[in-house]
C-alpha positions as CSV (number, residue, x, y, z in Angstrom):
1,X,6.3,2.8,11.1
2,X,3.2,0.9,11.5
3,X,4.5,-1.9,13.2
4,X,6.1,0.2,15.9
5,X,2.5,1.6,16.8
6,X,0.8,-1.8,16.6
7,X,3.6,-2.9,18.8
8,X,2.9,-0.3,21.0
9,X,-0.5,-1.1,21.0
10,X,-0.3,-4.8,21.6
11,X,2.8,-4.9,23.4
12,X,4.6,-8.0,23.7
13,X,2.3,-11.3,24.8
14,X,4.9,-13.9,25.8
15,X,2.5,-15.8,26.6
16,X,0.3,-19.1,25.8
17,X,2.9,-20.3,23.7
18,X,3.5,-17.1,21.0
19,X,6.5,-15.8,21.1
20,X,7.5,-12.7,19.5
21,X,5.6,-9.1,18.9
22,X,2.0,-9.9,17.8
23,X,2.7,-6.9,15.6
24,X,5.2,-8.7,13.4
25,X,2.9,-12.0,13.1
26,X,-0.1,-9.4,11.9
27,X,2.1,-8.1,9.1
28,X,3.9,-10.9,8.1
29,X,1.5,-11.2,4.9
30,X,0.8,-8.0,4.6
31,X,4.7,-6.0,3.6
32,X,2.9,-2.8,2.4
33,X,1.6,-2.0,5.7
34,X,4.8,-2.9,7.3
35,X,6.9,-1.1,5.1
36,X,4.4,1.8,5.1
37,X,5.0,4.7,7.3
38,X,1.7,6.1,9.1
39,X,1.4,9.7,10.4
40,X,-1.4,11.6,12.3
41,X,-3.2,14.0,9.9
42,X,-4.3,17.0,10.6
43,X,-8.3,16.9,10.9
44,X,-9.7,14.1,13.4
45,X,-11.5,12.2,10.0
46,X,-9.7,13.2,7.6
47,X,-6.5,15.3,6.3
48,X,-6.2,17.9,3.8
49,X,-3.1,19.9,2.0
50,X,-1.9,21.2,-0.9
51,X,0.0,19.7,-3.5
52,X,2.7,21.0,-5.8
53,X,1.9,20.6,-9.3
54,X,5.1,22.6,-10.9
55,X,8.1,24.2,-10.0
56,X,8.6,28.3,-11.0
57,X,10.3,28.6,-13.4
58,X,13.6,31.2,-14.2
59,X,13.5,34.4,-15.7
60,X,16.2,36.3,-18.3
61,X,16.5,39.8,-18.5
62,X,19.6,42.5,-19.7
63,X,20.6,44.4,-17.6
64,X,18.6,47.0,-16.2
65,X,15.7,44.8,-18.0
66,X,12.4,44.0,-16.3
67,X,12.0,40.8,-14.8
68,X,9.1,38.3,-14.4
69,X,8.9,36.3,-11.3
70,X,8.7,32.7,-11.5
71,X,4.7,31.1,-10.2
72,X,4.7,27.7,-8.3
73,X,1.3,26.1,-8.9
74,X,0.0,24.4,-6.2
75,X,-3.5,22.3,-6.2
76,X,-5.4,21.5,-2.6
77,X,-6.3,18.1,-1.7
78,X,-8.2,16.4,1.0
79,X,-8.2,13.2,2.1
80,X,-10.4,10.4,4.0
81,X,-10.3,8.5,7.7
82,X,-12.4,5.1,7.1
83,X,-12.9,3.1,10.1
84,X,-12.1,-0.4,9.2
85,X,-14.0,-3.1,12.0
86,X,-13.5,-7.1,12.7
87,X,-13.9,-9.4,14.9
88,X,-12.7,-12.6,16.2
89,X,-15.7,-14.9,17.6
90,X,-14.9,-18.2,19.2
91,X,-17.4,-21.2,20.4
92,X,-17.1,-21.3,24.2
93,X,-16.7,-25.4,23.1
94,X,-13.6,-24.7,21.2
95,X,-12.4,-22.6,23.9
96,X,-12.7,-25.7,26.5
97,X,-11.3,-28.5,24.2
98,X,-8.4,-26.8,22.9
99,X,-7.5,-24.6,25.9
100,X,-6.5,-20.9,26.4
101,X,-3.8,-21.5,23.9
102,X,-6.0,-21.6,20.9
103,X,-7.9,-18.8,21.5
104,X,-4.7,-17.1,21.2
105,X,-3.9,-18.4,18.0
106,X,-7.2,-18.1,16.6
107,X,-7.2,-14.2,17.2
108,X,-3.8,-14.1,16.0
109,X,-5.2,-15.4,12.6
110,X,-7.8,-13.0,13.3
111,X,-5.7,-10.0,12.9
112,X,-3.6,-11.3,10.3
113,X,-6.8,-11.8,7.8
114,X,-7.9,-8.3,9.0
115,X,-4.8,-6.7,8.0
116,X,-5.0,-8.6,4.6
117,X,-8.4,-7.1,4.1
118,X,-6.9,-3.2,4.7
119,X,-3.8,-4.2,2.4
120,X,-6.3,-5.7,-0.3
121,X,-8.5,-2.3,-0.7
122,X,-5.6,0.0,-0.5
123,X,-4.7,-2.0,-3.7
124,X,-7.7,-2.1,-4.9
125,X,-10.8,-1.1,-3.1
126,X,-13.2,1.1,-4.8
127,X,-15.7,3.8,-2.9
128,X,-17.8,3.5,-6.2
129,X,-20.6,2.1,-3.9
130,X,-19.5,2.3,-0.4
131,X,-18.6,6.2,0.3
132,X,-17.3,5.1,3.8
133,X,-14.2,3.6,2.2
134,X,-11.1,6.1,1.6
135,X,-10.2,6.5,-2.2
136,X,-8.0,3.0,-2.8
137,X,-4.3,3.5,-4.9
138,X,-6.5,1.7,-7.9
139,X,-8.6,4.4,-8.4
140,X,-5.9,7.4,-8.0
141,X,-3.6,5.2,-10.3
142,X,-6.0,3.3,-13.0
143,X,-5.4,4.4,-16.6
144,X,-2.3,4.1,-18.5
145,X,-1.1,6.7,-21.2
146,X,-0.4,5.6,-24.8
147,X,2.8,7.7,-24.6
148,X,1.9,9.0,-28.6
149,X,1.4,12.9,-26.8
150,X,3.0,15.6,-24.2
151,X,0.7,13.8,-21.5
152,X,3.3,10.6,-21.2
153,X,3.0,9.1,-17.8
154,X,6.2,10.7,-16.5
155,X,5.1,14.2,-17.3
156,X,4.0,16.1,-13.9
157,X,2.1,18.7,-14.8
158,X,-0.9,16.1,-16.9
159,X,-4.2,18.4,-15.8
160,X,-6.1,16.9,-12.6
161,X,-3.3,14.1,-12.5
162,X,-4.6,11.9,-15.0
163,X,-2.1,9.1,-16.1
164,X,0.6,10.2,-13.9
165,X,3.1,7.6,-13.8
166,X,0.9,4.6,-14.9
167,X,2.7,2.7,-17.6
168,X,0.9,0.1,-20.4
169,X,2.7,-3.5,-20.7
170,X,0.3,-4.1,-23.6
171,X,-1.5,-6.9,-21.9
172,X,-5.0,-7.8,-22.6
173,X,-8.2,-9.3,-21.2
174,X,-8.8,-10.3,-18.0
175,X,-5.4,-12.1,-16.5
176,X,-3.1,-9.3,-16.3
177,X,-1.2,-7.7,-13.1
178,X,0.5,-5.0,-12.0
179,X,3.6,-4.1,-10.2
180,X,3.5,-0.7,-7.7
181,X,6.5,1.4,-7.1
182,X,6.3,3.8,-4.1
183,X,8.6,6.4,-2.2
184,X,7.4,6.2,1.2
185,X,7.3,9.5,3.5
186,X,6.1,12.5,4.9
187,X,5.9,14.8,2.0
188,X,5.5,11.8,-0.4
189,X,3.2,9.2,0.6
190,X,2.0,7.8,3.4
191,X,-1.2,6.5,6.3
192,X,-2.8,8.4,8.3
193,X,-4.5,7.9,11.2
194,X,-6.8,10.5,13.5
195,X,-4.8,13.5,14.9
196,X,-4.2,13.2,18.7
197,X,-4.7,9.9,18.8
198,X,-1.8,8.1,20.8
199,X,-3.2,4.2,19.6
200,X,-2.3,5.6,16.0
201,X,-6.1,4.9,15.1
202,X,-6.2,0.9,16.7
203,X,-8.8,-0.1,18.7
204,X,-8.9,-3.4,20.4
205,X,-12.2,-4.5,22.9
206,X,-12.1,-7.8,24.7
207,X,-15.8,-8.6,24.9
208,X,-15.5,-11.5,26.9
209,X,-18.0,-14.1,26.9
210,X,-21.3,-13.4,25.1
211,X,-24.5,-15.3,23.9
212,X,-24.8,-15.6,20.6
213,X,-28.5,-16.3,19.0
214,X,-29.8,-17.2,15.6
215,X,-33.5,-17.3,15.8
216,X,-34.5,-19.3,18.6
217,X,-30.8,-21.1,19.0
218,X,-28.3,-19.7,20.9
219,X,-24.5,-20.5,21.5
220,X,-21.8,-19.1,24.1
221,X,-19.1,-17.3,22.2
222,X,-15.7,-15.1,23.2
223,X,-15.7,-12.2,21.2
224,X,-13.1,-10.1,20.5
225,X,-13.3,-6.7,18.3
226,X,-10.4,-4.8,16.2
227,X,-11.1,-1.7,14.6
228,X,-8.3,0.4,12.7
229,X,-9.1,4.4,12.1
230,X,-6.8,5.3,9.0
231,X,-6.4,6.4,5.4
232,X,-3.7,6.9,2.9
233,X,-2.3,10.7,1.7
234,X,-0.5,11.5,-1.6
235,X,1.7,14.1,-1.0
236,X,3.2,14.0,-4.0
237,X,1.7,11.8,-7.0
238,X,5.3,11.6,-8.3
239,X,6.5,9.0,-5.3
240,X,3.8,6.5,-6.5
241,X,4.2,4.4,-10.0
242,X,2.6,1.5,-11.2
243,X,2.9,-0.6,-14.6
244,X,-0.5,-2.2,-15.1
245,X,-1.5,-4.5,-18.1
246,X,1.2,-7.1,-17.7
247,X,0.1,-10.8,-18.3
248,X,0.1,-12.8,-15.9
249,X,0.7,-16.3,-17.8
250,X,4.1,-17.2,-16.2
251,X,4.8,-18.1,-20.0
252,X,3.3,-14.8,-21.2
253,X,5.4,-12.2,-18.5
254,X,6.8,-10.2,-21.3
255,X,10.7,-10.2,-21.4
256,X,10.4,-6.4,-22.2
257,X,9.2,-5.9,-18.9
258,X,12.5,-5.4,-17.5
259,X,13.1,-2.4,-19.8
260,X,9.6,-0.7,-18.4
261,X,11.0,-1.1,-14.6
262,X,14.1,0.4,-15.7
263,X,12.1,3.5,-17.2
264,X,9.8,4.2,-14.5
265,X,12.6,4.0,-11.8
266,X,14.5,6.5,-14.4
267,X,11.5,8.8,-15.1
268,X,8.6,8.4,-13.1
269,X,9.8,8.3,-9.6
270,X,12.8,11.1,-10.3
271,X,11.4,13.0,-7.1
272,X,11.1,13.0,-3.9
273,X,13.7,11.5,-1.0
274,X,14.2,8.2,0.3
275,X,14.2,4.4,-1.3
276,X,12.2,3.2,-3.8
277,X,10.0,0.0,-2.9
278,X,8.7,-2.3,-5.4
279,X,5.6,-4.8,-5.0
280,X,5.1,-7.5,-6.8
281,X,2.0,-10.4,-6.7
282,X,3.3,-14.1,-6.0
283,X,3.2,-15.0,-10.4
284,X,5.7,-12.2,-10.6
285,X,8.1,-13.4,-7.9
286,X,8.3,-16.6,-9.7
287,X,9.4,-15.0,-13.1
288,X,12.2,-12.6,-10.8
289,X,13.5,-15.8,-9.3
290,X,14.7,-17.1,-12.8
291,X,15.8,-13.3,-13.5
292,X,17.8,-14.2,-10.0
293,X,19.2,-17.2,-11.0
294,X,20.3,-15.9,-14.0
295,X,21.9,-12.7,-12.3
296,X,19.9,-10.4,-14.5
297,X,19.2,-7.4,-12.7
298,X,17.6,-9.3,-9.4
299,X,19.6,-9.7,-6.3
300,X,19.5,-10.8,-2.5
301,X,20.9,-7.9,-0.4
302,X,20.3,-6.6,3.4
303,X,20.8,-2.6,2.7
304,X,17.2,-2.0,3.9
305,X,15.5,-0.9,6.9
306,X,15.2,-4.4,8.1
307,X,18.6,-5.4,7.8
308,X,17.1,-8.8,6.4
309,X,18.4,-10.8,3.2
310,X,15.5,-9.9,0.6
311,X,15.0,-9.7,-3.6
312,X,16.3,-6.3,-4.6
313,X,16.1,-5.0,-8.1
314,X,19.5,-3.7,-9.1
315,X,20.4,-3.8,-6.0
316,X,18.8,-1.0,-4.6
317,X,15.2,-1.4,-4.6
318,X,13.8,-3.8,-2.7
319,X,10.9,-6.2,-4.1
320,X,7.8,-6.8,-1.9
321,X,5.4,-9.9,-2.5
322,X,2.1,-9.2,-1.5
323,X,-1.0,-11.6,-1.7
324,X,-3.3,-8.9,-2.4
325,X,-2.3,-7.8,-6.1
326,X,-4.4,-9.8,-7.9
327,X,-3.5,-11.2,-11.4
328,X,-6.9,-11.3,-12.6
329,X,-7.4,-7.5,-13.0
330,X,-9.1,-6.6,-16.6
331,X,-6.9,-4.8,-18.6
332,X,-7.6,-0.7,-19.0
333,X,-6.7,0.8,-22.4
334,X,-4.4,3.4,-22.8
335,X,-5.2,7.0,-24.0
């Protein structure tokens, strides 16, 4: 998983007063790249494939009768490498009043905000204008299906992939939120990162001290550079769900909701191998804690990669809270 190449990368500091992996502090906000399982593609920017769209199907014939052989349909797909930069840049000041120790800290936070950035556009980044950016979940998952017509959101085989497995919660305007379902792996979904690249597409550069100007005014700085080469692949849309249109008034969450999880575990994500995840923004955690307390379908459980005590829906699923859903997304009607 990610954390085991960041780890890697990092290693373990020990030192100036952190204890722990640095690796586990970076993704301690940011549970979908934790939980996320990253592979090297299969071109150094990029990563391409093909995609199967529907299964053959069986033939009947009498005997001695002519038979038809069944067609798989496969579609190609190619996917993006972005390279994702930050930097941490501390006053040579700060560096001499507070000690070695909060430089440390202060890149720390560093990462951490930089992982939140990658988390926030693989929710909902757009390469509408800024082509360098790899095509965000948002975009691939974006319009709901009004469910009146043979394209409902669980059917596979919708032409170019339009409206699989996004639901409608019938919310309006511009306060409503979304909760996405995925089925990590291999053949499902997944990162990527450059092929044949043992940092698993991290870069870190310790610039060491550097003059910064502005104009005519300079200042002595530490810099400190991360960069991240990576991308997401969709093996198969059918391991990816999302329910979109939900208000986000804790008063307004929609007691039907419950119903709509149940349908898209049931329907939607019916494929692939593995466990189902579940991530939810910080208003919806609020509303599954009073589903917990009321033992209605939400429960604390450690069956999970982790071996930690965390929310799992029905037991099985387990529910993520990340930062970087927003609940102020405009509602998208359904067609």
């Amino acid at each position: 998983m990610s954390t085991q190449a960041l780890t890697t990368y990092y290693s373990l500091l020990g030192l100036h007063g952190i204890k722990g992996k640095p690796a586990d502090t970076l993704f301690e906000k940011t549970p979908l790249l934790r939980d996320m399982p990253i592979f090297p593609a299969n071109e150094k920017m990029g990563h391409s494939g093909s995609r199967l769209m529907s299964m053959p199907a069986p033939a009947f014939r009498k005997v001695s009768g002519y038979t038809t052989p069944g067609v798989a349909h496969w579609t190609p797909y190619t996917e993006d490498i972005s390279i994702v930069d930050g930097s941490a840049v501390i006053p040579d000041d700060v560096r001499r009043i507070e000690g070695i120790g909060k430089m440390a800290y202060v890149e720390r936070a560093h990462r951490q905000g930089f992982m939140q950035g990658v988390e926030g556009h693989m929710f909902q980044g757009s390469t509408a204008t800024a082509p360098e950016k790899y095509v965000s979940f948002n975009q691939r998952y974006n319009t709901p299906d009004n469910d009146t017509d043979s394209n409902s959101p669980e059917n596979p085989n919708i032409a170019n992939g339009a409206h699989v497995n996004v639901y409608d919660a019938g919310g309006t305007g511009s306060d409503t939120t979304s909760i996405w379902f995925f089925k990590w792996g291999a053949e499902q979904v997944h990162g990527i990162t450059p092929i044949n690249d043992p940092q698993m597409g991290v870069v870190e550069k310790d610039k060491g001290l550097q003059t910064q100007w502005s104009g005519a005014t300079h200042r002595d700085v530490w810099v400190k550079i991360f960069e991240w080469w990576h991308g997401i692949a969709i093996p198969n849309q059918r391991c990816v769900a999302r329910i979109r249109n939900i208000e986000s008034g804790i008063d307004n969450i929609d007691a039907g909701l419950k119903k709509m999880i149940f349908r898209v575990i049931n329907e939607g994500l019916d494929e692939g191998e593995g466990m189902t995840w579940m991530y939810i923004p910080p208003r919806l955690k609020t509303h599954f804690d009073v589903l917990l307390e009321a033992k209605q379908n939400v429960t604390f459980s450690r069956d999970n990669p982790y071996n930690v005590a965390m929310p799992m829906w029905g037991g099985t699923i387990p529910i993520r809270v990340c930062k970087k859903i927003p609940i102020t997304e405009t509602a998208v009607t359904a067609v």
